[in-house]
C-alpha positions as CSV (number, residue, x, y, z in Angstrom):
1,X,-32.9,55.6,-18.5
2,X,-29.6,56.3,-16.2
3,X,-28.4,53.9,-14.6
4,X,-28.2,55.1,-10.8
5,X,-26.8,53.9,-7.5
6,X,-30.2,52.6,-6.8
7,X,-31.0,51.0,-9.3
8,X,-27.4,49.1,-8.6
9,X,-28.3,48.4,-5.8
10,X,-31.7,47.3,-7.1
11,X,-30.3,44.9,-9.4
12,X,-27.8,43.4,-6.6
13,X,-30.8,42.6,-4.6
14,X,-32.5,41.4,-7.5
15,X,-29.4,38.8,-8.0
16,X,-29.3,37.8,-4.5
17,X,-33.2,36.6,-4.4
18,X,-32.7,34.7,-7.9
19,X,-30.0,32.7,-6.1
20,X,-32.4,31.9,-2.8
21,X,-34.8,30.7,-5.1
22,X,-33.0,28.6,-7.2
23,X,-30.8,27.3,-3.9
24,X,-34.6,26.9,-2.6
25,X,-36.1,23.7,-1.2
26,X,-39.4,23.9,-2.7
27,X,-37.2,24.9,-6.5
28,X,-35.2,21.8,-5.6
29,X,-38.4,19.4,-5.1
30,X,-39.7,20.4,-8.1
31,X,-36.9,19.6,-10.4
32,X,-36.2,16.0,-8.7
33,X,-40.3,15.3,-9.1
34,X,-40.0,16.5,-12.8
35,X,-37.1,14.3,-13.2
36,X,-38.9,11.4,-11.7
37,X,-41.5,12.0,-14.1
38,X,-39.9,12.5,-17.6
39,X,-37.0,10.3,-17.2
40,X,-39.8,7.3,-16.9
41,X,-39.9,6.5,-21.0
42,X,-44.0,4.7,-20.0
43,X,-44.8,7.2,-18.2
44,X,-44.2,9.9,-20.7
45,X,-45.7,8.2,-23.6
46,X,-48.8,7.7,-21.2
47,X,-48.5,11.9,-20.8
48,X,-48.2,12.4,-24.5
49,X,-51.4,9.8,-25.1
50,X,-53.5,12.1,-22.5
51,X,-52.3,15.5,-24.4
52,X,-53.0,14.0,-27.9
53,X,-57.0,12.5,-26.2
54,X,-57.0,16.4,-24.6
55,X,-56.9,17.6,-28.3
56,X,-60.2,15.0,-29.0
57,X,-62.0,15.8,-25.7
58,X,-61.6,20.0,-26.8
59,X,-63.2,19.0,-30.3
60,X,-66.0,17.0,-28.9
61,X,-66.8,19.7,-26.8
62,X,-67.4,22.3,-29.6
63,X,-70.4,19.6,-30.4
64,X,-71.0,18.0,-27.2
65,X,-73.3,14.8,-27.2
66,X,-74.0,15.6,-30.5
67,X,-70.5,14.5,-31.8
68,X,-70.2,11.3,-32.8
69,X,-66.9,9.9,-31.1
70,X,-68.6,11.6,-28.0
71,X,-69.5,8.8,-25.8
72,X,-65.3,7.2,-27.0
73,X,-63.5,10.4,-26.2
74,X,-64.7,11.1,-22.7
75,X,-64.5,7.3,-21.2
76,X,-60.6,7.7,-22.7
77,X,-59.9,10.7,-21.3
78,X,-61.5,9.9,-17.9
79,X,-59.5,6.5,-17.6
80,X,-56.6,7.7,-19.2
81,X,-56.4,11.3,-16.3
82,X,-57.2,8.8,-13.3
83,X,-54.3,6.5,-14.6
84,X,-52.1,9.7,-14.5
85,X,-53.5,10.8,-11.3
86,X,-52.9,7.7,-9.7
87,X,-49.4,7.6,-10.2
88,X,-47.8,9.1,-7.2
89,X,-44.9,10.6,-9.1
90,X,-47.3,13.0,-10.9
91,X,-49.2,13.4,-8.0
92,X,-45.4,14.6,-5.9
93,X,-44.9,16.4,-9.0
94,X,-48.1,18.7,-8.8
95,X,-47.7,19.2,-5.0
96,X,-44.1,20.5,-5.6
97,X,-45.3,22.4,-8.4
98,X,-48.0,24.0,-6.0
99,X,-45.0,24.4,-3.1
100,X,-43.3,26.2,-5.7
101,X,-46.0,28.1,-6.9
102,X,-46.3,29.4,-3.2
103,X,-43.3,30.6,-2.7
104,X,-42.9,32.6,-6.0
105,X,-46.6,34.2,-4.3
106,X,-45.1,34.6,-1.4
107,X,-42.0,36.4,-2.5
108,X,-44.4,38.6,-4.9
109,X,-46.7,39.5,-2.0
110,X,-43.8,41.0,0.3
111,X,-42.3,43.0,-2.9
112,X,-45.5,44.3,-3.6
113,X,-46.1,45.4,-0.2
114,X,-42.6,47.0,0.1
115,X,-43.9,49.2,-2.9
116,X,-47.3,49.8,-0.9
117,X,-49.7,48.0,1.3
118,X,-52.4,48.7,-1.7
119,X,-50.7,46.9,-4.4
120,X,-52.7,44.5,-5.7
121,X,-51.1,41.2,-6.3
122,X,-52.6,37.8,-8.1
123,X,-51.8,35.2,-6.2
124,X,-53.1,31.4,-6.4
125,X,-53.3,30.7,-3.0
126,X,-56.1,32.3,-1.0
127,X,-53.8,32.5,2.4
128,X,-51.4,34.6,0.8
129,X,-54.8,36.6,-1.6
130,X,-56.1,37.9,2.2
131,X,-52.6,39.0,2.9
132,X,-52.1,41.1,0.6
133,X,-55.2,42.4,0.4
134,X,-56.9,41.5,-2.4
């Protein structure tokens, strides 16, 4: 590949929209959530417990009722997920994650339309799926 005046040019766009989105507000809410999250030693032993139950629940499920810790392993993981979703840092930290998530969609929805109007772009929010016309 030759590296062209365009595709300079390319690139020094390319630089310029990784700096707006890591000077971004939603970029910035996400990494002071995170932090309020992991730098909480209870809280991330609490997160670890949940991922290690996860691994249980996925195991049950290959047997269902059938397995025996069945009845154990989804009472924990049900109390233990509405402990976690009761805690209103995780609950900030999944709505910055979504904010975030909605701009990066955003931002892939008006370079895909710059290409063309018919590119097709996966998107998690449904506002910005009927905008770009998928």
């Amino acid at each position: 590949m030759i590296m062209t005046s365009d595709w300079v040019l390319v690139l020094d766009e390319v630089e310029q929209l990784n700096k707006m989105i890591l000077s971004s507000e939603p970029l910035k809410a996400l990494q002071k959530a995170h932090d309020a999250v992991y730098s909480d030693a209870e809280l991330v032993s609490k997160i670890q417990a949940f991922n290690k139950t996860k691994e249980l629940y996925e195991d049950v499920q290959r047997f269902g009722k059938y397995h025996p810790d069945y009845q154990y392993v989804m009472k924990t993981i049900r109390a233990q997920k509405r402990e976690l979703d009761l805690d209103e840092r995780i609950a900030t930290l999944k709505l910055a994650e979504n904010d975030y998530q909605d701009l990066l969609d955003e931002i892939s929805v008006i370079i895909a339309h710059t290409i063309s109007p018919a590119v097709k772009v996966p998107v998690s929010n449904p506002f910005f799926a009927s905008s770009a016309g998928g």
